[in-house]
C-alpha positions as CSV (number, residue, x, y, z in Angstrom):
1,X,0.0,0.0,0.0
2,X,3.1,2.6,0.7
3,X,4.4,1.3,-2.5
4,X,1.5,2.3,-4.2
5,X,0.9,5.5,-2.6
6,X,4.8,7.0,-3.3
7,X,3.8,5.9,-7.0
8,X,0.9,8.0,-7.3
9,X,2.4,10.7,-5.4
10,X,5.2,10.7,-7.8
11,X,3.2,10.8,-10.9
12,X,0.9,13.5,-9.4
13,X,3.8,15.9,-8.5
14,X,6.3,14.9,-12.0
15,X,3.4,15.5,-14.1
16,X,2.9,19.1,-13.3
17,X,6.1,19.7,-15.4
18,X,5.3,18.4,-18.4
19,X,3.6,20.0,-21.7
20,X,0.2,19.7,-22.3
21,X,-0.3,18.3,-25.6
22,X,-2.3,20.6,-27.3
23,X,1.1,22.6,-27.6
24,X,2.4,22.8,-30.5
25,X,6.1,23.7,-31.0
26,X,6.2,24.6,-34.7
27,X,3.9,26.3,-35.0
28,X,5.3,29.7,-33.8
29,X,7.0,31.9,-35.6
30,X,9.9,34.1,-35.5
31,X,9.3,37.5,-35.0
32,X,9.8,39.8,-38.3
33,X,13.1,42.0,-38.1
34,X,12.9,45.3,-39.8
35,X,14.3,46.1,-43.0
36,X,17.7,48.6,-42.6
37,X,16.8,51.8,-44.2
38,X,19.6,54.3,-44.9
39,X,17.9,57.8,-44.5
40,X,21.3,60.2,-44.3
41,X,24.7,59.1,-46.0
42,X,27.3,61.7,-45.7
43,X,30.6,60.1,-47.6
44,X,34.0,62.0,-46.6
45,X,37.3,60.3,-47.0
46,X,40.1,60.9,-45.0
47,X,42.8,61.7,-47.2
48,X,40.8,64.6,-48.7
49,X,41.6,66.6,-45.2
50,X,44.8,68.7,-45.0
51,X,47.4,68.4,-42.6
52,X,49.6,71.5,-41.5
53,X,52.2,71.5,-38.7
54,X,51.5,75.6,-38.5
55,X,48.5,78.0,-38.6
56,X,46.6,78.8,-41.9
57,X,47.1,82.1,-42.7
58,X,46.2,82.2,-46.3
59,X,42.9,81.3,-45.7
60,X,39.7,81.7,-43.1
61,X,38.6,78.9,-41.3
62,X,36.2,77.8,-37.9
63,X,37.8,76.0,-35.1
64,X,36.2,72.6,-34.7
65,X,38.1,71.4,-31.7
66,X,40.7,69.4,-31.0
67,X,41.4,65.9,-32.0
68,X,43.5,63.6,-30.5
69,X,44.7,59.3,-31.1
70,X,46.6,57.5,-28.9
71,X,47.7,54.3,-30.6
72,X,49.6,51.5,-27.9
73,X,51.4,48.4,-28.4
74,X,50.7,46.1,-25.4
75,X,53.2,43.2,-25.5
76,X,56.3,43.3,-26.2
77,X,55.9,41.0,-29.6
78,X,53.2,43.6,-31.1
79,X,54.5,45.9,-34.2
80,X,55.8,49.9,-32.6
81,X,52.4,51.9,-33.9
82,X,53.6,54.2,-36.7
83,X,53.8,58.2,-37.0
84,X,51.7,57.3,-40.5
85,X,49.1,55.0,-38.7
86,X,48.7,57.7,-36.3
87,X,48.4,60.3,-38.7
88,X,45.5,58.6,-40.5
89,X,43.6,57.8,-37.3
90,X,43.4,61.7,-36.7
91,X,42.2,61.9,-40.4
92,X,39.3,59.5,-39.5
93,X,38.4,61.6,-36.6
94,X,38.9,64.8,-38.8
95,X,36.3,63.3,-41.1
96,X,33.7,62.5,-38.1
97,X,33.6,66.1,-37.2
98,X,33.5,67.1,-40.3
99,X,36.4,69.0,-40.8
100,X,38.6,70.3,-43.8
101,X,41.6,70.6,-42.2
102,X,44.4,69.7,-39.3
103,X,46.3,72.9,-37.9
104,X,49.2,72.1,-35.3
105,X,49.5,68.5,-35.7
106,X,52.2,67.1,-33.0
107,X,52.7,63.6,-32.3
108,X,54.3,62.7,-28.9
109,X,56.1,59.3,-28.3
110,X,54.5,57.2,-25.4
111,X,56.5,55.4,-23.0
112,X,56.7,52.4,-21.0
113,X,53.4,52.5,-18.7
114,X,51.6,49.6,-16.4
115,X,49.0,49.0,-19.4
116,X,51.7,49.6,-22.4
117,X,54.9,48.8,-23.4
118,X,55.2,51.7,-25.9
119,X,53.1,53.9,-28.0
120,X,52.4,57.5,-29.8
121,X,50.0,60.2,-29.1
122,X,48.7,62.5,-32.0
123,X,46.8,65.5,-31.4
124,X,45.4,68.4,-33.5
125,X,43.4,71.1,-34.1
126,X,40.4,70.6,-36.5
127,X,39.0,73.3,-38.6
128,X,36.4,73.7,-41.5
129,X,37.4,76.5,-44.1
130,X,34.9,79.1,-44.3
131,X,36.1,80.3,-47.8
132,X,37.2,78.0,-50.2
């Protein structure tokens, strides 16, 4: 009789977890994703922006801000970043803010820090003309 009782106690309290069969798994569907639509495409490329280690003087221009890089090697197997790698990562950002130009571009050497072994740092000031 104990037997019997732990039985039916067991199937009583293992059959709340299983599905009811009326469920059906296939039949649902995935939910739709939306189609990408492109509604503002501005296309600048970065070697169109000027580079000057000086002021501009023969021409007017707007300050945009500064922009400023900081490429790293972190092991001592990686490749020594380049002036030239740095110099097109400030072109990129020159682009993002839209700007024409890069006044008083300086590059700094990085040294030996507790999350690099070496690196360069290049900074400079953006500016749109506002006379071509």
């Amino acid at each position: 009789m104990k037997q019997w009782l732990v039985i039916v106690m067991s199937v009583a309290f293992f059959s709340g977890c299983s599905m009811s069969f009326n469920y059906n798994f296939w039949s649902q569907k995935a939910p739709e994703t939306p189609t990408p639509t492109v509604t503002d495409v501005k296309i600048a490329l970065p070697n169109t922006v000027l580079m000057y280690d000086l002021d501009i003087t023969d021409r007017p221009y707007s300050s945009l801000g500064e922009v400023s890089v900081t490429l790293t090697k972190l092991n001592p197997w990686g490749e020594e970043p380049t002036q030239a790698e740095a110099e097109t990562k400030l072109k990129e950002e020159a682009v993002k803010k839209g700007a024409d130009a890069l006044i008083f571009v300086r590059y700094t050497k990085l040294g030996t820090s507790w999350n690099r072994v070496s690196g360069i740092e290049g900074k400079a000031q953006a500016v749109k003309f506002t006379r071509y």
